[in-house]
Every structure is written in structure tokens, then in C-alpha cells.
C-alpha positions in Angstrom: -12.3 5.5 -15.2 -11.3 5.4 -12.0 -12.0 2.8 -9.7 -11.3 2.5 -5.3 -10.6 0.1 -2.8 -13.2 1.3 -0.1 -13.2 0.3 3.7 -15.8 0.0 6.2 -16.6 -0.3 9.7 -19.8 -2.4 10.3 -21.1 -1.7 14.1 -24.7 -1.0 15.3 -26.6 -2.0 12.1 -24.8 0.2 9.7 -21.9 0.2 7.4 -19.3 3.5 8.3 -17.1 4.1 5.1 -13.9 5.3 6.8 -11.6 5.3 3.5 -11.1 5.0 0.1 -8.1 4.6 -1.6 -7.4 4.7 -5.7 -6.0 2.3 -7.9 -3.4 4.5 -8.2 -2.3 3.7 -4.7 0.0 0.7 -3.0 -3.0 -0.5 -0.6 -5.5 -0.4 -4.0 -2.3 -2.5 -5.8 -2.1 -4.9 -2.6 -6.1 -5.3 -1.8 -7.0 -6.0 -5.4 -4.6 -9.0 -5.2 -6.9 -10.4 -2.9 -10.6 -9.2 -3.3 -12.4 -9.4 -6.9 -13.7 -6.3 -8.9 -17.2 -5.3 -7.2 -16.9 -7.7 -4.1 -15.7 -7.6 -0.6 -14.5 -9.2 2.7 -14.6 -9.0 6.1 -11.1 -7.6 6.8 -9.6 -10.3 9.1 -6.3 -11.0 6.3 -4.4 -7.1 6.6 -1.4 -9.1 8.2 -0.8 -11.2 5.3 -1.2 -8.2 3.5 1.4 -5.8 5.9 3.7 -8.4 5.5 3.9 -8.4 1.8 4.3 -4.6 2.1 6.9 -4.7 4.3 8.9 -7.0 1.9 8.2 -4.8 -0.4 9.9 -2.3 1.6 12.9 -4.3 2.3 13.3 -4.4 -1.9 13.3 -0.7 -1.8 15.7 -0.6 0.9 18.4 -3.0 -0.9 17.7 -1.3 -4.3 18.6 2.3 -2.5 21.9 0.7 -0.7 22.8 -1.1 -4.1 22.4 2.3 -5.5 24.4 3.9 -3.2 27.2 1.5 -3.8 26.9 2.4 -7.3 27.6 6.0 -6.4 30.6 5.2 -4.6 32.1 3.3 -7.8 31.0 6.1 -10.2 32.3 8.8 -8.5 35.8 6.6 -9.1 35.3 5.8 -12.2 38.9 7.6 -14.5 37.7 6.5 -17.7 34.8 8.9 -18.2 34.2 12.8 -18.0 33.1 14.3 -15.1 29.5 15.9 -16.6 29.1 12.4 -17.6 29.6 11.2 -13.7 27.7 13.8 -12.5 24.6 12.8 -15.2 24.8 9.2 -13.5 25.0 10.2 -10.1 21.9 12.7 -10.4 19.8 9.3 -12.3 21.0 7.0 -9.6 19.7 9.5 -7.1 16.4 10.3 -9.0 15.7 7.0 -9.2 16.5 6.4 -5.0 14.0 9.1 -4.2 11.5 7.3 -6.4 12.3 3.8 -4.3 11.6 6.3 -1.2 8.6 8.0 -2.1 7.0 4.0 -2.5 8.7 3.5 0.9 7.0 6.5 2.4 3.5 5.1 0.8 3.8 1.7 1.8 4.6 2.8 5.4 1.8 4.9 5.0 -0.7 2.1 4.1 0.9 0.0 6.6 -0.2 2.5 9.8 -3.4 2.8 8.0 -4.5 -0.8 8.2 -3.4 -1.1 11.9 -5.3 1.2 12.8 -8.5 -0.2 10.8 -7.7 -3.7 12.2 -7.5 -2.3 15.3 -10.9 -1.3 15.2 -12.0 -4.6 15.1 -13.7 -6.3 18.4 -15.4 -9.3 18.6 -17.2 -8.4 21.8 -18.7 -5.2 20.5 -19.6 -6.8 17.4 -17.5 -4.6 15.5 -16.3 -5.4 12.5 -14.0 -4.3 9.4 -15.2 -4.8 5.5 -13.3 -4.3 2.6 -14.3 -4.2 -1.3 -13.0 -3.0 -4.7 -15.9 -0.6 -6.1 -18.1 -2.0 -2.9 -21.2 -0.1 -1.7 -23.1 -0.3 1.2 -25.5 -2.6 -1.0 -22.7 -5.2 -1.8 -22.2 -5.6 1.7 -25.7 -5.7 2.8 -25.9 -8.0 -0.2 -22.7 -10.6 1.0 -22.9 -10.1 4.7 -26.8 -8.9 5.5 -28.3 -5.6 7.4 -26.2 -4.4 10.4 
């Protein structure tokens, strides 16, 4: 079963679902840390949560580099056969385009929640929700009628 971390836009007595992201995703993985199963909240935390992406992203970075050091010393290395070299280089490098693909999604969910935090203005009364498996009746339920 799968379950989403869905985002809305409350503004002129409605609630505007503008996303929804699976668990299978970095921005479920990072918004579940912080909102319960079936609840939500007004979005007013996405820095707290950027930043712990983009240390996330630094990790990824270091990892790669350290891999790419490893390289270096493998491709020196006397002791074993070549086809064994190559075996290691082609892991190493499998395993750096795994560290970028999370890059690439965390950058990803990072551009998406400026943009929803963005939307936010206190003077037009608009305002950003956020739930794990939330309906338009959980926020109507938490935070009243638009």
C-alpha cells in the first residue's frame, strides 16, 4: 500500500492540492520525520527541512570524492589483475551514480519546497499545508473551512 505526502495551498476558502509525493521519494522520507501518519501542518518549517537536505547532499558529495580517491589508488594497485581493477572501478562508479541520482532528487525537492514556500503571503491570506495521507477533510478538520 502505498501512501503520499500531499501539499496544499489554502487561499479563498478552499484547499488547492498542488502535489503529492510517494513514500518512495526523499521529500516523503524528510516530511514524515516531521508530520504524523494522517495529520498535517501549516508549512511554515520547509527551511529546517532544506537544510537537512542539503547536508544530506554534502554526504553524497564527500562519499563521491572519497570514491574518486579510491579510484585513483585502485587503478595503482600492482598486486591484483587488471579484470579485477576494472570490476572495482565499475562498483565504485555504480555506486557514485547512485550517490548522484539521490543528489539530483534532493535538489529536486529542494526547488520544489521554495517554490511552495514561496507561495506563502500573509497579506493575501495565503497559506501552505502539508499532511501524510491528508485530505481536504483533515485540514478542514485541524485548521477549519477556507
Amino acid at each position: 500500500m502505498s501512501s503520499y505526502v500531499n501539499f496544499y495551498v489554502g487561499w479563498k476558502g478552499t484547499y488547492i492540492p498542488i502535489g503529492d509525493y510517494s513514500r518512495s521519494t526523499k521529500l516523503y522520507q524528510f516530511m514524515s520525520e516531521e508530520i504524523e501518519y494522517e495529520n498535517a501542518r501549516v508549512g511554515d518549517f520547509f527551511d529546517v527541512i532544506i537544510e537537512r537536505m542539503r547536508k544530506e547532499i554534502t554526504f553524497y558529495e564527500k562519499a563521491i570524492e572519497n570514491n574518486e580517491r579510491l579510484i585513483e589508488d585502485v587503478v595503482h594497485m600492482e598486486d591484483i589483475k587488471v579484470h579485477e581493477r576494472i570490476d572495482e572501478i565499475l562498483e565504485i562508479r555504480s555506486e557514485n551514480e547512485g550517490h548522484m541520482r539521490e543528489i539530483d532528487e534532493l535538489n529536486e525537492a529542494i526547488n520544489f519546497l521554495r517554490v511552495v514556500n514561496d507561495m506563502r503571503d500573509e497579506y493575501y491570506g495565503v497559506e501552505v499545508y502539508v499532511g501524510i495521507e491528508c485530505g481536504v477533510e483533515t485540514l478542514e478538520e485541524n485548521f477549519g473551512k477556507k
